[in-house]
C-alpha positions, 0 to 999 in steps of 0.5 A, spaced: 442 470 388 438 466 392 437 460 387 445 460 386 445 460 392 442 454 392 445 451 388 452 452 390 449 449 396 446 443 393 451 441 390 457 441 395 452 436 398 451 432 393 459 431 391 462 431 398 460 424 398 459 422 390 466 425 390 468 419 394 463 413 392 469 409 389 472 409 396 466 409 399 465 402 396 471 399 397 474 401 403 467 402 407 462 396 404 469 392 402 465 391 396 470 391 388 472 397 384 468 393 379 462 394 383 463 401 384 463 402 377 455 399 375 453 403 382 456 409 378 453 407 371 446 405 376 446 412 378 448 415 372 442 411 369 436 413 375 437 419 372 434 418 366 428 416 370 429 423 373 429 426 366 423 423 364 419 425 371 421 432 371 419 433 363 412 431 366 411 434 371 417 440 371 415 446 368 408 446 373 411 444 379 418 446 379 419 448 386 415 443 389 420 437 385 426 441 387 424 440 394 422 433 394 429 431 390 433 435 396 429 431 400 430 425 397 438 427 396 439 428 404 435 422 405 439 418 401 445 422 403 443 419 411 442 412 409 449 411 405 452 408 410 446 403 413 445 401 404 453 399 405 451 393 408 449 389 401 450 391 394 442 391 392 442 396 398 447 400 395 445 399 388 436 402 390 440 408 393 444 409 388 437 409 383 433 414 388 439 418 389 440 419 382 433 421 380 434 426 386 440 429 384 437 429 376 431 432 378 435 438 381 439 440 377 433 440 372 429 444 377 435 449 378 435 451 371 427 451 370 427 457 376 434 460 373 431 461 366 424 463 370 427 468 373 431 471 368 427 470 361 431 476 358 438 474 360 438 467 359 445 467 356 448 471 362 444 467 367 445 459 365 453 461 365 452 464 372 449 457 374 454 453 370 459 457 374 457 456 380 454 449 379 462 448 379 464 451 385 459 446 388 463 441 385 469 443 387 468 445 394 464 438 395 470 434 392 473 438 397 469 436 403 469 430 402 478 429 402 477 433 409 472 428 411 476 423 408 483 426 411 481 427 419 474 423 420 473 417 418 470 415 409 464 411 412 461 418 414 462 422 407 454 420 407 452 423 414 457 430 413 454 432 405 447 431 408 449 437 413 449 442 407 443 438 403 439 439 409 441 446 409 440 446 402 432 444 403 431 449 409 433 454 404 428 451 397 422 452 402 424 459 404 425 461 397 420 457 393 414 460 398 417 466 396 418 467 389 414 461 386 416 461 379 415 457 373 417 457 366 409 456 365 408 463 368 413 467 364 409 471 358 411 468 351 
């Protein structure tokens, strides 16, 4: 439960803002529809590095990745609205920020699969299901960010929850280390 926990948590994070990055892109930085778009395929993309670093070093260092891809996420998160000030800011952060959230996902499913080897079916499903709720309650946030604060901080309140999000991995990660490696075969 802790790990969906997790998720769910993350997962708000991220979407508060990415929900609402198009907006963000134009109504904040003043920057084109056009450029939103190659910031999303940007992001998109990053994440395929993020894959490749996780297939290396995943299954051994699961918890320890996750960790430093939320840490990655709330730093970025942080830095959105600073980052608006040029597209090449915007387009690193978008790099980084892609990685971070390709890692964690990856990473959530590794612990998931750690920990329920005998039931993955049953498992996946409840982290695909939660993993939606994250998505909805941070599309969520960031319209009442949106409604009664102010666009420019969707990146400041999504960190909040990844902060949380961070304090919760480290806890629950020194507690059960688990990795897929560890798992009798």
């Amino acid at each position: 439960m802790s790990l969906y926990l997790l998720t769910a948590v993350v997962v708000t994070a991220h979407y508060t803002a990415y929900s609402y990055i198009e907006p963000f892109v134009q109504n904040v930085a003043g920057l084109s529809a056009n450029f939103a778009t190659v910031l999303l395929l940007i992001l998109g993309g990053a994440g395929i590095i993020g894959s490749l670093v996780f297939g290396k070093l995943g299954n051994q260092h699961a918890s320890l990745l996750v960790s430093i891809a939320i840490s990655l996420l709330v730093v970025c998160l942080l830095l959105l609205l600073p980052a608006a000030d040029s597209e090449a800011h915007l387009a690193l952060l978008s790099i980084f920020w892609g990685i971070a959230i390709m890692v964690i996902g990856l990473g959530m499913q590794v612990k998931v699969l750690a920990l329920a080897p005998d039931a993955t079916d049953v498992a996946m499903a409840l982290f695909s299901g939660i993993f939606n709720i994250g998505i909805g309650a941070g599309a969520l946030a960031g319209n009442q960010v949106s409604l009664h604060w102010s666009m420019s901080t969707i990146g400041y309140i999504g960190a909040v929850p990844a902060c949380a999000a961070l304090v919760w991995a480290v806890l629950i990660f020194r507690k059960w280390p688990v990795t897929l490696e560890e798992q009798p075969r």
